[in-house]
N, C-alpha and C positions, 0 to 999 in steps of 0.2 A: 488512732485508727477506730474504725466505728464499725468492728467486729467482735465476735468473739471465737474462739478456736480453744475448741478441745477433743482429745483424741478416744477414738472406741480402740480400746487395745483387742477385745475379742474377734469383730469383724476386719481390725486392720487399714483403718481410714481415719482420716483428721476430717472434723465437721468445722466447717467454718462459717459463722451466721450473722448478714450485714445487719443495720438496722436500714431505716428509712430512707436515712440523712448522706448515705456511705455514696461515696463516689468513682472512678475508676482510681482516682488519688489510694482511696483505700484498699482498693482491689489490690494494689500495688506494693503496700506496706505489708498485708494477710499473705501476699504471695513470696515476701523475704519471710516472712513469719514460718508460711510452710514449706519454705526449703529450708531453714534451720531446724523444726521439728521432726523434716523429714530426715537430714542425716543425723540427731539425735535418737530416731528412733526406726529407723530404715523403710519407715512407710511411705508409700507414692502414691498414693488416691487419697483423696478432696472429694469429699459433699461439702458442693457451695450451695447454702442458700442465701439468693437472692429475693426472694418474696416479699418482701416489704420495701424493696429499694424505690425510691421512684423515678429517678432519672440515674445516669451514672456518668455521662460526659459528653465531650466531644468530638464526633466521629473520627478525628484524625486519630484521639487519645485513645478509644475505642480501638480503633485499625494494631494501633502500636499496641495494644495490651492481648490482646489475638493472635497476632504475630509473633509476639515474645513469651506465648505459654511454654514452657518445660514442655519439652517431646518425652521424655521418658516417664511421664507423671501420667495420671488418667482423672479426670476431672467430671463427675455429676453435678451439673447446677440444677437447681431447682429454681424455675423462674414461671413467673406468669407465662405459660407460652407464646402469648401476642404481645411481649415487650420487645422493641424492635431492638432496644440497645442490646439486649441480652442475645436477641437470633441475629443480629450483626458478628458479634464476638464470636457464636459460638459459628459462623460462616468462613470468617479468618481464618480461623482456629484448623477447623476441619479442612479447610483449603491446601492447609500447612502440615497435615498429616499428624495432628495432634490428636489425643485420647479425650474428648469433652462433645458432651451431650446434655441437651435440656430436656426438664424431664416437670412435669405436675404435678407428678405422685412423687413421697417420699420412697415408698414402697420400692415402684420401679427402676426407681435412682440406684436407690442400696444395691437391687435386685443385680445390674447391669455394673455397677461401679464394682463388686467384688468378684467380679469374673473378667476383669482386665487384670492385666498383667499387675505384679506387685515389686 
């Protein structure tokens, strides 16, 4: 997995951070990763950043990873805001009444991720 995941116990969110290389393959394995961390440690919000990613897949793989976010989770990505993979996903997502938003500012992410549900 070409993540790294570690959790702010004060604000109550798992940071999750790709590198360059990472692919929706990855997204995938970060996303069993934080459903295990989240029933160890009863958190459901994700700062994702994807910032450094430079491609992530294949629209259809894109479509299915959108589709299959955790509804009970709340999700900040932080992504270049004109990567189309990432405002695909986050189109899915939203479509499917899911909790996930792209965001440029770390700032506004935090801001927005800790006033969703927990």
């Amino acid at each position: 997995m070409r993540a790294v995941i570690t959790v702010d116990q004060q604000r109550r969110f798992l940071r999750v951070e790709f590198d360059q290389r990472a692919t929706v393959s990855d997204w995938k394995e970060a996303q069993a990763a934080f459903l295990r961390l989240s029933g160890e440690t009863g958190i459901r919000r994700a700062l994702v950043d994807v910032r450094r990613q430079m491609t992530a897949g294949p629209q259809l793989e894109l479509f299915e990873f959108g589709r299959n976010i955790p509804s009970d989770m709340a999700f900040a990505v932080l992504s270049d805001l004109h990567h189309g993979d990432h405002e695909f996903v986050e189109t899915v997502a939203l479509n499917r009444g899911k909790y996930v938003r792209l965001f440029g500012s770390e700032e506004q992410a935090i801001e927005w991720l800790i006033t969703q549900p927990a």
